[in-house]
C-alpha positions as CSV (number, residue, x, y, z in Angstrom):
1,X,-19.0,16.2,-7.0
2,X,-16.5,17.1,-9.5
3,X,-16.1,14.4,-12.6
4,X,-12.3,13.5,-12.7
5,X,-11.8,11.4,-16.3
6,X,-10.4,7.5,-15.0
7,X,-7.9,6.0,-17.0
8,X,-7.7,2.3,-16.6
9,X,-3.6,1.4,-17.8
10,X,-2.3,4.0,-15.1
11,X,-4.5,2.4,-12.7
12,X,-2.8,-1.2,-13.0
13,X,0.5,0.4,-13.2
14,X,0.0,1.8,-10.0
15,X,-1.8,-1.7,-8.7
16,X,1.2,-3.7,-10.1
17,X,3.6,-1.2,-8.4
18,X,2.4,-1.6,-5.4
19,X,2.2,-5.6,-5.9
20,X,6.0,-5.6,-6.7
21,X,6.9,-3.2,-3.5
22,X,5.5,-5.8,-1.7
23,X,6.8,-8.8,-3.0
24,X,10.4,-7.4,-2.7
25,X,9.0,-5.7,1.2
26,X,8.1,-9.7,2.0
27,X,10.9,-11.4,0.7
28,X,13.5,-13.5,2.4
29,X,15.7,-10.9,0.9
30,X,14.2,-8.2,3.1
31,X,11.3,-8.7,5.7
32,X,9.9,-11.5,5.5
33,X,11.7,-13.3,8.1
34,X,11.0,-10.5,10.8
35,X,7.7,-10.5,9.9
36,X,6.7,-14.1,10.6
37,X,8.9,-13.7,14.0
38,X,6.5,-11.1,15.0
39,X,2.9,-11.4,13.1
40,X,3.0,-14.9,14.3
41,X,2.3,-16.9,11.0
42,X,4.5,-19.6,10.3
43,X,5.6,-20.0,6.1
44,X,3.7,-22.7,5.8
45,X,0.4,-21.1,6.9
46,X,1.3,-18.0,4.6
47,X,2.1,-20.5,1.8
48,X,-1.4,-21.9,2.2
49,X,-3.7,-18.9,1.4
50,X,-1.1,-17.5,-0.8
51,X,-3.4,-17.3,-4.3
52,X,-6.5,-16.4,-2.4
53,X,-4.3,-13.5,-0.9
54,X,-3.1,-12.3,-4.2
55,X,-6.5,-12.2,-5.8
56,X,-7.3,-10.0,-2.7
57,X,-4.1,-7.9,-2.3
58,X,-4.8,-7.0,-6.0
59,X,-8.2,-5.9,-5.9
60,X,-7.7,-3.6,-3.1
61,X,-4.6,-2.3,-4.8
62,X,-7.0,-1.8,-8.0
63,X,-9.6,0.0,-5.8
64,X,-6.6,2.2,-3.5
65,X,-5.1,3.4,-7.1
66,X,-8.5,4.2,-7.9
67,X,-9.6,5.8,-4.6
68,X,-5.7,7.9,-4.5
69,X,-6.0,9.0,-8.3
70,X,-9.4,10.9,-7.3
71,X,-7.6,12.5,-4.6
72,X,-4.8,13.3,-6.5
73,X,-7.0,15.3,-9.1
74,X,-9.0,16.8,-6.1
75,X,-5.6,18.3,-4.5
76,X,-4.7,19.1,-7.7
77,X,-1.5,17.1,-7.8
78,X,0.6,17.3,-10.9
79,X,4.5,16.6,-10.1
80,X,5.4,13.3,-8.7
81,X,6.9,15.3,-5.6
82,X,3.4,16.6,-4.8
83,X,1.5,12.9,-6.0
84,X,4.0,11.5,-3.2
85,X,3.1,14.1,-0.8
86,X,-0.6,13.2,-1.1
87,X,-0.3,10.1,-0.7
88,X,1.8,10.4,2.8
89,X,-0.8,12.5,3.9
90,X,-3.3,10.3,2.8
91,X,-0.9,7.4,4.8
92,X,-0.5,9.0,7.7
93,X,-4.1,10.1,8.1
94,X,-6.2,7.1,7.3
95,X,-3.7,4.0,6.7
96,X,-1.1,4.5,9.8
97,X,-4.2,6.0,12.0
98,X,-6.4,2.8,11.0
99,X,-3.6,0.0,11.6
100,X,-1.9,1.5,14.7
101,X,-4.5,-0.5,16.9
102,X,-3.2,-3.5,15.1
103,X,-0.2,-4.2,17.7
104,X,-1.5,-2.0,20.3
105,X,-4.6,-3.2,20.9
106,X,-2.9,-6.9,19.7
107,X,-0.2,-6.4,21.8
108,X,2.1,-7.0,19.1
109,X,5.4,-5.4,18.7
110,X,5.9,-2.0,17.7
111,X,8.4,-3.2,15.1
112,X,5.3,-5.0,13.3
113,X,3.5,-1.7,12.6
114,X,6.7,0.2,11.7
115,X,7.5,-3.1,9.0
116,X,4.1,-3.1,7.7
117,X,3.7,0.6,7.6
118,X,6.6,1.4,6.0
119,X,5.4,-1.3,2.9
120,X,2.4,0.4,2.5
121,X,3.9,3.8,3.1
122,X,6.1,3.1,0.1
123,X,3.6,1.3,-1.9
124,X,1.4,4.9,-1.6
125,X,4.1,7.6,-2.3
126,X,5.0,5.0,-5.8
127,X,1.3,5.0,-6.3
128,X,0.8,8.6,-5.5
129,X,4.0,9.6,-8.2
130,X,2.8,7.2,-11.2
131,X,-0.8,8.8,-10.9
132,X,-0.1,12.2,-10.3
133,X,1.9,11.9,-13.6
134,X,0.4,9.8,-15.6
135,X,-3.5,9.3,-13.9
């Protein structure tokens, strides 16, 4: 396995970038409202593990920047065009593959994948354009 040099500050760019996308993708401004309607959780639940959530949400955006800027350097990736298109690929062949069964086997509505899906979509074509750049 090829040693690929890890930079910590692009890292927790790409981590906060991804924590901001979703803030904004959750907000009343935006999504939020649908997605209680059809995930079920009320605001108050949400409210409740809220801190415990964040602490989580950003370690796994810590580890997915690091996981994406690996694969970045392994396709070779250099323009934030082609940093974006690795991480679409990289979306729609683990991510929307893995959380498809979410409302299918759930039976929750289609709409629920295509709102939480498109966050993370976004969240990985940002990611993939900061660390192709700057990883």
């Amino acid at each position: 396995m090829r040693e690929i040099p890890i930079h910590f500050l692009p890292l927790l760019v790409a981590a906060v970038a991804r924590m901001v996308i979703g803030a904004a993708w959750y907000s009343p401004a935006l999504f939020v409202k649908a997605w209680y309607r059809m995930s079920g959780v009320t605001e108050p639940q949400m409210k409740q593990g809220m801190a415990k959530a964040l602490v989580v949400d950003f370690v796994g955006s810590l580890l997915m920047a690091f996981v994406l800027v690996h694969v970045i350097r392994y396709a070779g990736a250099a323009t934030p065009l082609q940093g974006m298109a690795v991480g679409f690929f990289n979306w729609l062949g683990f991510v929307a593959v893995a959380t498809i069964g979410a409302v299918t086997y759930e039976r929750k509505p289609f709409m629920l994948f295509l709102l939480n899906d498109g966050y993370l979509l976004l969240s990985l074509l940002v990611m993939g354009a900061i660390l192709a750049v700057w990883g």
